[in-house]
C-alpha positions in Angstrom: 45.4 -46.0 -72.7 47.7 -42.9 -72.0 45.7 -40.4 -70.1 47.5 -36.6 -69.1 47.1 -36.6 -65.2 49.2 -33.7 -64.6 50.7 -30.3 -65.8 53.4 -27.9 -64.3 54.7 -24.8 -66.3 57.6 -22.7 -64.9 58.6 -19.3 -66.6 62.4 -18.2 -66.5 62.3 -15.2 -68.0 61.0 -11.7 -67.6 59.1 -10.0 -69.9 58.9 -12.9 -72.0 60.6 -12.5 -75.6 58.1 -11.7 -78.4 60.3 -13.4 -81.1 62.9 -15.8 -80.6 64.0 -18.9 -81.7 63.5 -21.8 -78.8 65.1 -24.9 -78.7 63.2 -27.6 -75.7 65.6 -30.4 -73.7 63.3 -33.2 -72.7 64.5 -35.7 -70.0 63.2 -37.9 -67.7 62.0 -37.0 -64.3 60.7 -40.3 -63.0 58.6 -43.5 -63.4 55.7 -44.3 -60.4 54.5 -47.9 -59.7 50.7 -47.8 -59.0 50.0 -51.0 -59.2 47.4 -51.2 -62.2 49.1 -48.2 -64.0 52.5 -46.3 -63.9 53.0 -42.9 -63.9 55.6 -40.8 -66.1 56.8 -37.6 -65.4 58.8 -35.8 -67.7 60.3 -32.8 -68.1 61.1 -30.2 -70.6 63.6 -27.2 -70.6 62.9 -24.5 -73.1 65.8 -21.8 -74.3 66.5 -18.8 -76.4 68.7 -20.4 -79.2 70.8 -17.5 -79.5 71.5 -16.3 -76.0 71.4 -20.1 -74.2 68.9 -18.5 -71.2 66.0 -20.6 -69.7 62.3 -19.5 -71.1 60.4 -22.0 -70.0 60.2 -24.8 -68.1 57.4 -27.8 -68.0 56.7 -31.1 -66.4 53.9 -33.5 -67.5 52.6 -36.4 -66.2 50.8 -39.2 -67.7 49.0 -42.2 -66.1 49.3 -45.6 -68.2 46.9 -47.5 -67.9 47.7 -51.3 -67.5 51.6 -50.2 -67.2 51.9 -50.8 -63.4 53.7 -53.8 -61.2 57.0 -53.6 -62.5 58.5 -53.1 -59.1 59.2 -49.4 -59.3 58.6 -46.4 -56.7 55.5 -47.0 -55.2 55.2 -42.4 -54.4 56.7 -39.8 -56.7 59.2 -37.2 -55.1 58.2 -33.9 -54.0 59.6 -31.2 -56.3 58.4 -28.1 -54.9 56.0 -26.2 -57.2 56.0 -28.6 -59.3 54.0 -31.1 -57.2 52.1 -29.0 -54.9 48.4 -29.7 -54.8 46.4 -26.8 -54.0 43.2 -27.4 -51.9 40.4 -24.0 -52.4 39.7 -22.1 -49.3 36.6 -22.7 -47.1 34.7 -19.4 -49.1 33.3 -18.1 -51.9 35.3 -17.3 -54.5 36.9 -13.9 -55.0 37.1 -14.1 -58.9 35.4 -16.2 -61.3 35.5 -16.3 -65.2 33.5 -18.1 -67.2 33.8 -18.5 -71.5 32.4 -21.2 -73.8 34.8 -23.0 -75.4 34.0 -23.6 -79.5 32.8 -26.6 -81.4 35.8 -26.9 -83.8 38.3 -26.1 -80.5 39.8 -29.5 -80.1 40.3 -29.4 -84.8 42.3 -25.8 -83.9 44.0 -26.8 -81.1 45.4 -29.7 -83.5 47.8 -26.7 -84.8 49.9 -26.5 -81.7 51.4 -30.2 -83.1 49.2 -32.5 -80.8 47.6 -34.3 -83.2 46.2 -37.0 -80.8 43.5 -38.9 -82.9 41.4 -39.1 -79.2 40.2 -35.8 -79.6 39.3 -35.5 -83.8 38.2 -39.3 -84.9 34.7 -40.4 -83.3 35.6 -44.0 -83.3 39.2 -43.7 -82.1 37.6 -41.9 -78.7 35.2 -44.5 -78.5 37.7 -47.2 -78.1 39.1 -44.6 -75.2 36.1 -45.0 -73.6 33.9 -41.6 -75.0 31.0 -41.0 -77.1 32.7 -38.2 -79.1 36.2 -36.9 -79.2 37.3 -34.8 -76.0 39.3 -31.5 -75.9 42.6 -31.9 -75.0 43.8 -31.0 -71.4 46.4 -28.5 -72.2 43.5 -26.6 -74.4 41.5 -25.8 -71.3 44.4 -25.3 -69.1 45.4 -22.9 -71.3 42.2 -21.0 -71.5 41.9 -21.4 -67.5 45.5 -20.0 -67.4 44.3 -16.7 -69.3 41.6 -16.8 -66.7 44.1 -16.2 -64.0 46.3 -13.7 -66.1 43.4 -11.5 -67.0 42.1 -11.5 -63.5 45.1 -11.5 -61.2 48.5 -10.7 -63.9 51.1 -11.9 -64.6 52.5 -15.1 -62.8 55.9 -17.1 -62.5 54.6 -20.9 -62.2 51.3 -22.6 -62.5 50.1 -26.2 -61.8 46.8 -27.7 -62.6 45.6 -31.7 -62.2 43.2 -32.7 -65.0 40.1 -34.1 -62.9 37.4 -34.6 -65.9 37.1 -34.1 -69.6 35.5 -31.1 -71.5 34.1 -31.5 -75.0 34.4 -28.5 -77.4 31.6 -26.2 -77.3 31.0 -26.8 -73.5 31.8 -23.4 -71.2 34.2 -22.9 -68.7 34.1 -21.8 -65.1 37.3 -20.5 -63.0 36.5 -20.0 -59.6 39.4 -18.3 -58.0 40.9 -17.8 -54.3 43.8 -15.0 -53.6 46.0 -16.4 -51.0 48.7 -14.1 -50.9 50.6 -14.2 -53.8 49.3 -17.7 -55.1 46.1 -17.7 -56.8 44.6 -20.7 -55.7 42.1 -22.0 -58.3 39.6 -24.8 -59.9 37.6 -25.2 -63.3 34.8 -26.5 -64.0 32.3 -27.5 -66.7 28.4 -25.7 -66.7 26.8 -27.9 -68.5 27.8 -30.7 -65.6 29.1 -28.9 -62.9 31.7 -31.6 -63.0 35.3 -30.2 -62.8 37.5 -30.6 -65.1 40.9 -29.1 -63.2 41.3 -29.0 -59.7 44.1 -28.6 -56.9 45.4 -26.0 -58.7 47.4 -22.8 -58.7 49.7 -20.2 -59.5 52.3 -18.0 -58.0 52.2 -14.8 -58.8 54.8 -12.5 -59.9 54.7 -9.7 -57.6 56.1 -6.8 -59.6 53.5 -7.8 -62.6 50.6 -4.8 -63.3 49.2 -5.3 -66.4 46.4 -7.9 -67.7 45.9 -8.8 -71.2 
């Protein structure tokens, strides 16, 4: 069972092209030993076909389970950004967003190309280990992402660890900590109060004004 553990995304360009044509280089960042399950990290360069510039720029990593002892790195390397793990301040939060997600979410979200059967086929999720079909990670980091955006502006990099699942039609709430220029930040489900990202943030880009 492959589950997404963690998600960096870097932007390299500013303002952002509204139309382009974008062409991503995957590679290989590194494989992690953990004993019961490995850990892959890979990255993912994305560029303006005609002018050849950085856009974007993402690492995931995924936990395998069952895919560990084959003698490899027992601790990934540190990469900056990329691998920071953000711990909330000792205080209430200075922002916090909250908005329901829907109950065909995870059928839309399907668009984007992930077309996972986990999070759209009852009995495929139940062989994963859930009742019903989940919503994928990158679907509510995305909508905690906006969180941020709308609330703080625009920012360069953010980094979130998936800590729990979210089923479509459960709500959303970012609670979120200005440190300077990094928005330190965690989500979390209502209808549990279990949380669903944590350790994250995101750096700020200092000259950006507007929200959306």
């Amino acid at each position: 069972m492959l589950l997404h553990g963690e998600q960096y995304l870097e932007l390299r360009q500013f303002p952002m092209p509204t139309e382009a044509q974008l062409v991503s280089y995957p590679h290989l960042v590194e494989v992690v030993d953990k004993g019961n399950a490995g850990i892959v990290v890979t990255g993912s360069v994305t560029k303006d076909a005609r002018t050849g510039n950085d856009v974007f720029y993402n690492e995931s990593t995924v936990f395998i389970r069952g895919a560990g002892g084959f003698g490899g790195a027992k601790k990934g390397a540190s990469r900056g950004a990329a691998t920071a793990v953000h711990k909330p301040p000792q205080r209430a939060p200075d922002a916090v967003v909250e908005e329901r997600t829907t109950e065909e979410q995870a059928a839309v979200y399907r668009l984007s190309g992930d077309r996972n059967p986990l999070h759209i086929d009852p009995e495929f999720s139940k062989v994963g280990g859930f009742k019903t079909p989940i919503l994928h990670g990158l679907c509510f980091f995305g909508i905690s992402g906006k969180h941020v955006l709308q609330t703080y502006g625009m920012f360069r990099n953010i980094k979130v660890r998936f800590a729990g699942t979210v089923l479509p039609g459960q709500t959303l709430r970012t609670e979120m900590w200005k440190e300077g220029r990094t928005v330190v930040f965690q989500t979390k489900v209502v209808e549990t109060g279990k949380l669903c990202i944590a350790g994250a943030g995101a750096e700020l880009v200092e000259e950006a004004k507007g929200k959306l």
